[in-house]
C-alpha positions as a printed Julia matrix, in Angstrom:
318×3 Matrix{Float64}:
 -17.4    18.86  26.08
 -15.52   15.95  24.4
 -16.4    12.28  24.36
 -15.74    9.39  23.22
 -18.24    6.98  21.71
 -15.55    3.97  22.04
 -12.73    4.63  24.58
 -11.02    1.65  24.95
  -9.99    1.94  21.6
  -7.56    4.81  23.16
  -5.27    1.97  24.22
  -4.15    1.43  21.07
  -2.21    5.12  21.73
   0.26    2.48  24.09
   1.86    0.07  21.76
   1.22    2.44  18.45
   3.26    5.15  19.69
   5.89    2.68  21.14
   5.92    0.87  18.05
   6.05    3.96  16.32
   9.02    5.65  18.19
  11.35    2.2   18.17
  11.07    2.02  14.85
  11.14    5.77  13.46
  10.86    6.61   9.97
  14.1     7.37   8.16
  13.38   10.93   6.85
  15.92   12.24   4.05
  17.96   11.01   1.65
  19.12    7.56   1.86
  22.46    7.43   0.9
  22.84    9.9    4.18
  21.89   10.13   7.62
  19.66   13.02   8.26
  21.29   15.9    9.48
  18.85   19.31   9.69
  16.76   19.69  12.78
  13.6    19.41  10.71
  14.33   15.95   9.34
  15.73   13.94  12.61
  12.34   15.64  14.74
  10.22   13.95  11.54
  11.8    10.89  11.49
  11.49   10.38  14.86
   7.71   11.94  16.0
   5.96   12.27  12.53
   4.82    8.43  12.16
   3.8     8.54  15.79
   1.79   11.33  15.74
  -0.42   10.09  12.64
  -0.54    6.69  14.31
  -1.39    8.47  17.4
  -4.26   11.01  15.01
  -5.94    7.4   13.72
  -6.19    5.85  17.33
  -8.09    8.95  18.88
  -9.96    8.82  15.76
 -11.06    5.31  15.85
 -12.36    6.36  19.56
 -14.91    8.2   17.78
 -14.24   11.55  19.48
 -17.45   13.62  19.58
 -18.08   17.33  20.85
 -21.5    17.3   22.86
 -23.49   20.43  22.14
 -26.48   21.12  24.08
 -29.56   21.51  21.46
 -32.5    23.4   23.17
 -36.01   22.73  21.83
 -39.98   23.72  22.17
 -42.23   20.5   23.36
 -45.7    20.23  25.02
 -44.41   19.43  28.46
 -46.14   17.73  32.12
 -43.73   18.0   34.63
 -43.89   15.37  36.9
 -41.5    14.23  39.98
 -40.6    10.93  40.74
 -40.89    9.49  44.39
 -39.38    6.02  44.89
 -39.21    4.44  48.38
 -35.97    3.36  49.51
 -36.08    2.05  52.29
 -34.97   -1.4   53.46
 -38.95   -2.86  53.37
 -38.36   -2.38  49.77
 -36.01   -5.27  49.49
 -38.87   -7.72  50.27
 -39.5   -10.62  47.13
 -43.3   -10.47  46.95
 -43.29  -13.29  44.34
 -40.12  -14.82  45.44
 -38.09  -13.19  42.24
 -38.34   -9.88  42.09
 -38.06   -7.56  44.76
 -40.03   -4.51  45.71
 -37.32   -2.11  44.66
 -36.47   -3.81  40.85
 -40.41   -3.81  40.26
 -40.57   -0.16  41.4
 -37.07    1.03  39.12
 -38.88   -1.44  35.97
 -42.08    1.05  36.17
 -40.63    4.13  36.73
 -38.24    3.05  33.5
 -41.38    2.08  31.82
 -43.01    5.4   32.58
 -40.43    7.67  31.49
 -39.76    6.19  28.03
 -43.5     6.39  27.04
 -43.75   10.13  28.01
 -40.3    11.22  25.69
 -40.86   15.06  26.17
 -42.01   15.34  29.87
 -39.89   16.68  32.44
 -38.57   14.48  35.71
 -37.33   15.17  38.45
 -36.07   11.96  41.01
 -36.76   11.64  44.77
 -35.07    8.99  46.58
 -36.82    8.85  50.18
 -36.03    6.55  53.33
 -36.0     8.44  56.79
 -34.88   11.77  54.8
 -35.92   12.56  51.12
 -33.34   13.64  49.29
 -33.01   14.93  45.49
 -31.24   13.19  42.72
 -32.1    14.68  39.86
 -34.13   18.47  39.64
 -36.5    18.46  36.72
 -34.9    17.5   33.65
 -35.69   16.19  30.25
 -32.28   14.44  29.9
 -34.03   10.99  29.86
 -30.74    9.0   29.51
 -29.38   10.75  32.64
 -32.27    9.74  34.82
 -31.92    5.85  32.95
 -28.65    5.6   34.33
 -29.58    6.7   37.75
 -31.79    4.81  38.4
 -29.94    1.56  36.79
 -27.3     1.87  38.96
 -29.42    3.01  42.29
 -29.05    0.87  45.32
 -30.81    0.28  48.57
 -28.22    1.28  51.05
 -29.7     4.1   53.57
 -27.92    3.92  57.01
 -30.87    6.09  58.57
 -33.65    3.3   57.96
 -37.51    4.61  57.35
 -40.18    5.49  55.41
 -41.29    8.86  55.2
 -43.77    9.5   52.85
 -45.15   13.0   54.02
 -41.48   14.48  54.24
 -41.08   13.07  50.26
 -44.14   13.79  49.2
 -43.93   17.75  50.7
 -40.51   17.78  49.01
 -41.91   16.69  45.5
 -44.46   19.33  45.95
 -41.59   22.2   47.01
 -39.92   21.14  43.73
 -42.93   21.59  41.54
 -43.82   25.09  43.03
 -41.44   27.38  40.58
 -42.85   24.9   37.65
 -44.47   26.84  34.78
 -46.13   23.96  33.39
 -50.23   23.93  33.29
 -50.03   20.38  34.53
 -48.03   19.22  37.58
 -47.73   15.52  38.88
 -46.04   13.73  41.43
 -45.67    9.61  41.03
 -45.37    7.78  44.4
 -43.65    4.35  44.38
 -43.8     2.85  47.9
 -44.88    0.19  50.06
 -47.21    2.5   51.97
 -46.28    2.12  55.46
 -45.15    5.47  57.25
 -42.89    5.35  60.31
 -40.51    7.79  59.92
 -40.87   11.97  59.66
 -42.66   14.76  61.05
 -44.79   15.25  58.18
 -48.23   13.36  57.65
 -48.99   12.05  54.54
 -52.33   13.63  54.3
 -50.87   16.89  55.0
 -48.44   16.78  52.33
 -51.46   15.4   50.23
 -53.2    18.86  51.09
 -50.56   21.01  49.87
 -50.7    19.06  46.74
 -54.12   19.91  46.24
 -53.83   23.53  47.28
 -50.95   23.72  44.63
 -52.89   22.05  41.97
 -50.68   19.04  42.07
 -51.95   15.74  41.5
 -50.23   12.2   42.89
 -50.25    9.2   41.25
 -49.81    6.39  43.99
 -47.9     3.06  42.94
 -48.6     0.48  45.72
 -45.84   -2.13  46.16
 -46.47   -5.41  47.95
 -48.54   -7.3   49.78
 -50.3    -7.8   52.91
 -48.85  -11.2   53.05
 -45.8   -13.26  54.31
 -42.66  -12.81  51.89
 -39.21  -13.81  51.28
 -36.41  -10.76  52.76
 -33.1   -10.76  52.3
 -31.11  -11.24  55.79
 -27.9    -9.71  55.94
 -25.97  -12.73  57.0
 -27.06  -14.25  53.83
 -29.92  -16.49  53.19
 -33.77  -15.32  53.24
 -36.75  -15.37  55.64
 -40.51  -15.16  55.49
 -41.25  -12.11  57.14
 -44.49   -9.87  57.47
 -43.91   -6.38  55.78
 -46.59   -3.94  56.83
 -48.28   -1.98  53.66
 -51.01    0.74  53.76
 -52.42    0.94  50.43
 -55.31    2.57  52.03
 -53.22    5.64  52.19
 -52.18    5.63  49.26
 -55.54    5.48  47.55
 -56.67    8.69  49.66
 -53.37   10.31  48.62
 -54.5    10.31  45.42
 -58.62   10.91  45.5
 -57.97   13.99  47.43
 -55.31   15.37  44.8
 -57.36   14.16  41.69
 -54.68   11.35  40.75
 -54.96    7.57  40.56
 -53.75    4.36  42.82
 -53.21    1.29  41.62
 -51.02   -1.57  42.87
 -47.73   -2.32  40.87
 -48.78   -5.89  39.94
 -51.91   -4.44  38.17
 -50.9    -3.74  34.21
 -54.55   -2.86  33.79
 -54.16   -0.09  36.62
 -50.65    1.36  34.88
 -52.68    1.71  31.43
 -55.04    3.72  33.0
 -53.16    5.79  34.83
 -50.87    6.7   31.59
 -54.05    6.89  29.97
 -55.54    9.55  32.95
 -52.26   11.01  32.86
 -52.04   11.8   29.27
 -55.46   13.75  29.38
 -53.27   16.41  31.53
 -52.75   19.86  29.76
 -49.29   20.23  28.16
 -47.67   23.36  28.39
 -45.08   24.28  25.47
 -41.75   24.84  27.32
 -38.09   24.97  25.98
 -36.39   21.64  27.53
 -33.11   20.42  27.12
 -32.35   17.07  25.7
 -29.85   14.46  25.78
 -26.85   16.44  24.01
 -26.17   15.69  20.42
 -22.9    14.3   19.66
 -21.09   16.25  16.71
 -18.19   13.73  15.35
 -14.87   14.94  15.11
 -13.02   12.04  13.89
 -13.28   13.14  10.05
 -11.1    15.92  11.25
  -8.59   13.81  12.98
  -8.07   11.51   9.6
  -7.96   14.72   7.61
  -4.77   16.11   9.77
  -3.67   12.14   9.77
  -4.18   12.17   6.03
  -1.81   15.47   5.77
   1.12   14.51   7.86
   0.81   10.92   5.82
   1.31   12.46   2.54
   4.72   13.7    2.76
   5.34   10.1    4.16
   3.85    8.49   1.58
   5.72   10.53  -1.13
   8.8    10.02   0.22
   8.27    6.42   0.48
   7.51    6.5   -3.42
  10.94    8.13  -4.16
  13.03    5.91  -2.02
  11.3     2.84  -3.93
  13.39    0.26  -5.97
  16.53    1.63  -3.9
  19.06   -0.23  -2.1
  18.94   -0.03   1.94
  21.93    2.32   2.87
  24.63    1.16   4.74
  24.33    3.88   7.92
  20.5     2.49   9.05
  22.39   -0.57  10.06
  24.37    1.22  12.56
  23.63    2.03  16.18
């Protein structure tokens, strides 16, 4: 695959190559126009095409190459709530849903060679990324994630029983599942004991994030403006969530809590896996100067011999 590491620099192909083409090169000799087939196609396309060759390459074209790897690896899948509860401003300045995306950013940058795979859940769970150890991928994701469900909920058991369905074909030793939510189920036929249980019996443990409070905050109104408004939380929950699977709860506003749960987390067992990182980019743009450089030369030399002469009289007419 080809990128580019600065592509707006490709609009300089606009007014180079119309420069280039209203104002062509006078290939031959100059006392004559030119005449062979050769010389009027060079005159004409030759400085666009190197003008066009040092645009693309100060694009910095790259081809990205897929470099496979070992690394000890936990795989671990991400569950953030989404649902509309999430939008709530605990502390009147950040809501629910940018605290939750700032730890799950957090966690994934200080665990570089883990595997993650990203569960967005309201009503319905659905997948947005299967396990994958292209960090960047999952950065952007989640940067440019938004709250915008039409089927309002929160269904924790149906998210948490599809984190545990995508960790079942894992060969990893050690399997986790990190729950982000405000804790109050209302939505889905699955319980979130039950999908707790299956955890366990797969030898999956959940690490429980609880967002919020019991208290009065600020929510967003869609007519604009904000009102105090009650969200209901069930942290409770959440901490049996993770005592029965073997993880760790801890609210979000607790940095003490995080550190210990990277700190539990990073007694797991790694498993040595091949895993697939963010492509390397191989530049191409020495390439592009070299063939630049080439078509140049004959340019160049022929813009030495002409030197010191007098314009001829047939480039001043139409």
């Amino acid at each position: 695959m080809i990128a580019f590491r600065y592509p707006w620099l490709l609009l300089l192909l606009v007014p180079g190559c119309w420069f280039a083409l209203r104002a062509s090169y006078r290939w031959g000799i100059p006392s004559s126009r030119p005449s062979g087939r050769l010389a009027r196609w060079s005159a004409h396309w030759l400085p666009a095409l190197v003008l066009a060759l040092l645009a693309l390459a100060a694009a910095g074209p790259e081809r990205r190459v897929l470099v496979k790897g070992m690394a000890p690896v936990v795989d671990f899948v991400v569950v953030l709530d989404g649902s509309s509860s999430m939008k709530a401003l605990d502390d009147g300045h950040e809501s629910r849903w940018d605290s939750a995306r700032r730890l799950i950013l957090r966690f994934i940058a200080g665990r570089p060679f883990d595997r993650f795979a990203l569960i967005l859940f309201s009503a319905h769970p659905v997948t947005l990324s299967p396990l994958t150890a292209d960090h960047p991928r999952l950065w952007t994701i989640l940067e440019h994630l938004q709250i915008d469900s039409p089927d309002d909920g929160t269904a924790i058991g149906s998210a948490l029983m599809t984190a545990v369905h995508r960790l079942q074909d894992s060969p990893a030793r050690s399997r986790a599942i990190l729950l982000l939510t405000d804790g109050a189920q209302n939505r889905g036929r699955v319980l979130p004991m039950e999908a707790a249980q299956e955890a366990r019996d797969q030898g999956i443990r959940v690490y429980t994030v609880a967002l919020g409070n019991s208290r009065e905050s600020l929510y967003p109104l869609e007519g604009g403006g904000f009102a105090w408004l009650k969200v209901d939380t069930d942290p409770e929950t959440l901490k049996r969530i993770s005592q029965l699977t073997g993880g760790e709860a801890f609210p979000a506003d607790d940095p003490a809590g995080l550190a210990r749960a990277l700190a539990s987390i990073s007694q797991l067992e790694t498993t040595t896996l091949p895993v697939d990182p963010p492509t390397e980019g191989q530049p191409l743009a020495r390439w592009l100067l070299l063939a630049a450089g080439l078509l140049a030369l004959p340019l160049a030399l022929d813009l030495a011999r002409k030197r010191g002469r007098r314009r001829p009289a047939w480039l001043a007419q139409p």
